[in-house]
C-alpha positions as CSV (number, residue, x, y, z in Angstrom):
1,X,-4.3,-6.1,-3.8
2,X,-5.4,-3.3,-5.7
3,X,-5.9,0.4,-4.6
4,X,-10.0,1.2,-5.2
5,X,-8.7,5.2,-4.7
6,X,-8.0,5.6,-8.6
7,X,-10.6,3.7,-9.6
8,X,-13.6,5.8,-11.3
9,X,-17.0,5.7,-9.5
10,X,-18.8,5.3,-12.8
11,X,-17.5,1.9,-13.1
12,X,-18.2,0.8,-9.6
13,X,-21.8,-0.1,-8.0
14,X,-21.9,1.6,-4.6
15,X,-24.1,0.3,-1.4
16,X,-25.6,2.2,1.4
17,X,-24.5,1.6,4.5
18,X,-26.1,4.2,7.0
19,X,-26.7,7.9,8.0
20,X,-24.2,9.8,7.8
21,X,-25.3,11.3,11.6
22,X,-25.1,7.2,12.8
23,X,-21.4,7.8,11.9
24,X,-19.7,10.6,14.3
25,X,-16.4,11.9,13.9
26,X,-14.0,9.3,15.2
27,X,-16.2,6.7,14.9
28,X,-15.6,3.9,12.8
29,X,-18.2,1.1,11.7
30,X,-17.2,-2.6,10.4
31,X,-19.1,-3.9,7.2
32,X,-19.2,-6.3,4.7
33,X,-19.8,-6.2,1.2
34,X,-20.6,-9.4,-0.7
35,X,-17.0,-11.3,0.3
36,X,-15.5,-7.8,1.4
37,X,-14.7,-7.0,5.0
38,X,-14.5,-3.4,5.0
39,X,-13.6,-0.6,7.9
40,X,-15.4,2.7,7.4
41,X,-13.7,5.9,9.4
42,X,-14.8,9.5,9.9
43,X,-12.0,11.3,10.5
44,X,-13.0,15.3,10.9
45,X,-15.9,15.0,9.0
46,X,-14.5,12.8,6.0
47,X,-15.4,9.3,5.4
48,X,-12.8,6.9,4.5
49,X,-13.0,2.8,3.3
50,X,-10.3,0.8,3.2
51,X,-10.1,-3.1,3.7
52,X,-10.3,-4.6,7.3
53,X,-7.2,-7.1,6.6
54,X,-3.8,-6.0,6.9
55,X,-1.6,-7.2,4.0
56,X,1.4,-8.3,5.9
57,X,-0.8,-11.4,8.1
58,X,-4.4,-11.1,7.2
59,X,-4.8,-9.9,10.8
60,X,-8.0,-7.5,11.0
61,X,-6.6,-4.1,10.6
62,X,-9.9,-2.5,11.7
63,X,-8.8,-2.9,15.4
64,X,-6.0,-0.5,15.1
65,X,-4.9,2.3,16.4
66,X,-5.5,5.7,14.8
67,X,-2.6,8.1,14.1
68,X,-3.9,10.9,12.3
69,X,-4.7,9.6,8.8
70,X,-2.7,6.4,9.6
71,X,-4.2,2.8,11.0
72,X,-1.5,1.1,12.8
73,X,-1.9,-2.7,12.6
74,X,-2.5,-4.2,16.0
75,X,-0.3,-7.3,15.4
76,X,2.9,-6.0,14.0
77,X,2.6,-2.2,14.0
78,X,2.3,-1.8,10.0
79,X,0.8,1.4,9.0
80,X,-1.5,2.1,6.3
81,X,-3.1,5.3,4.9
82,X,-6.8,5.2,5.8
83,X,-7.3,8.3,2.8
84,X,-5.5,5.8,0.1
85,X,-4.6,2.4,1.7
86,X,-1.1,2.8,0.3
87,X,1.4,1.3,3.0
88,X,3.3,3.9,5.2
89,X,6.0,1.0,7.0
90,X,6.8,-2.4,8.0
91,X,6.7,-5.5,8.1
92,X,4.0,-4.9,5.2
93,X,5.1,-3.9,1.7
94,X,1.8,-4.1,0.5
95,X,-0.8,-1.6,-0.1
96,X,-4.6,-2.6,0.8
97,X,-7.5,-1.7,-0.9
98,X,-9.2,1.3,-0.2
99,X,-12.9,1.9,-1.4
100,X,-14.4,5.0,-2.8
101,X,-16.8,6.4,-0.8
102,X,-19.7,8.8,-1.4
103,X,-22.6,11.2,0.5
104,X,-26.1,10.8,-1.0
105,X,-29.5,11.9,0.2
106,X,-27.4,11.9,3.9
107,X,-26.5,8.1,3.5
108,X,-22.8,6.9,3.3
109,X,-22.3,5.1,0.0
110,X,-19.5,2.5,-0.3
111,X,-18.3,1.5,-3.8
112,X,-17.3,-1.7,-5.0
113,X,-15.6,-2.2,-8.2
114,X,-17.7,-4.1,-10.8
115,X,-15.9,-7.7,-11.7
């Protein structure tokens, strides 16, 4: 899986996905993108994408738990970094993707890598 974080907005094609104001802080929504199932937080004002499948079972990640910045898996208690979607523990080893995410005209944008 690759981490969408370092990957440069110019080369990515991004997709609304709502207000910003149908988003409060500590929401989160559940999307999908083409084949993508994607988890969108706002955590203290900043909006966060990462993948909604842990990379330990497949399980959907988007149910966890929130621990600050973390998501804990609801399945094995694997923790991921909602900011990066680099893994923080077991049983994964594996980071998930996380997607870059912009503000425009007051609508959340999601970017998706082009293929």
């Amino acid at each position: 899986m690759q981490d969408y974080q370092n990957v440069d907005p110019l080369e990515c094609n991004f997709y609304q996905i709502c207000p910003l104001s149908e988003l409060p802080g500590g929401e989160r929504l559940y999307i999908e993108i083409d084949q993508y199932a994607i988890v969108v937080f706002n955590i203290a004002g900043y909006i966060y994408a990462i993948a909604d499948l842990c990379s330990h079972d497949d399980g959907p990640l988007g149910e966890g738990e929130l621990d600050g910045f973390e998501i804990v898996c609801p399945r094995h208690g694997a923790r991921f970094d909602v900011r990066t979607g680099k893994v923080q523990s077991l049983p994964a080893i594996v980071s998930i993707p996380s997607y870059p995410v912009r503000i425009m005209d007051g609508l959340i944008e999601i970017g998706i890598p082009r293929e």
